[in-house]
C-alpha positions as CSV (number, residue, x, y, z in Angstrom):
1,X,-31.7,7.9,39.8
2,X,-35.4,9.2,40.6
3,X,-36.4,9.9,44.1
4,X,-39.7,9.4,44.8
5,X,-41.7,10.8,47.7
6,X,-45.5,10.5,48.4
7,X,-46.3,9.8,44.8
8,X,-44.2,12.8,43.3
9,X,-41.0,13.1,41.9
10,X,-38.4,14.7,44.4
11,X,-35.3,14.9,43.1
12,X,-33.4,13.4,40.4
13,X,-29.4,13.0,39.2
14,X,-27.2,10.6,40.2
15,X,-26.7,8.4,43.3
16,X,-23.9,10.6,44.8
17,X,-26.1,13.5,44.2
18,X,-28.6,11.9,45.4
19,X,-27.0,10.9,49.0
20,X,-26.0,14.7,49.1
21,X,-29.4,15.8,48.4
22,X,-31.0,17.4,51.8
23,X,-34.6,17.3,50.3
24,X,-34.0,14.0,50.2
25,X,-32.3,12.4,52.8
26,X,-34.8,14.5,55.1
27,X,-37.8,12.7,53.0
28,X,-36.1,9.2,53.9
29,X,-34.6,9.5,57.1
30,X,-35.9,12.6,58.9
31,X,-34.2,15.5,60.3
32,X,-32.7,13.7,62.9
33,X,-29.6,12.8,62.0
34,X,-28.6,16.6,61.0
35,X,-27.4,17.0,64.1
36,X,-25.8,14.2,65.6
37,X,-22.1,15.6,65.0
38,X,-19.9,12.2,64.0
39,X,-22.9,10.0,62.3
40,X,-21.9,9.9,58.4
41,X,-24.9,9.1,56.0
42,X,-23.3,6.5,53.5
């Protein structure tokens, strides 16, 4: 899998590495849900 954010490459390995990845769960879904103790990112 390649991760693409505003027109560059951003990461890149596997799906499971990919949902693990902070750069880019940050890029899709913000820093918000860091810190919401109890949410799981699936």
């Amino acid at each position: 899998v390649i991760v693409m954010a505003e027109g560059r490459v951003l990461a890149q390995g596997s799906a499971a590495e990919m949902r693990a990845d902070e750069a880019v769960i940050e890029a899709y879904l913000g820093t918000g849900l860091k810190n919401k103790p109890g949410l799981a990112i699936a």
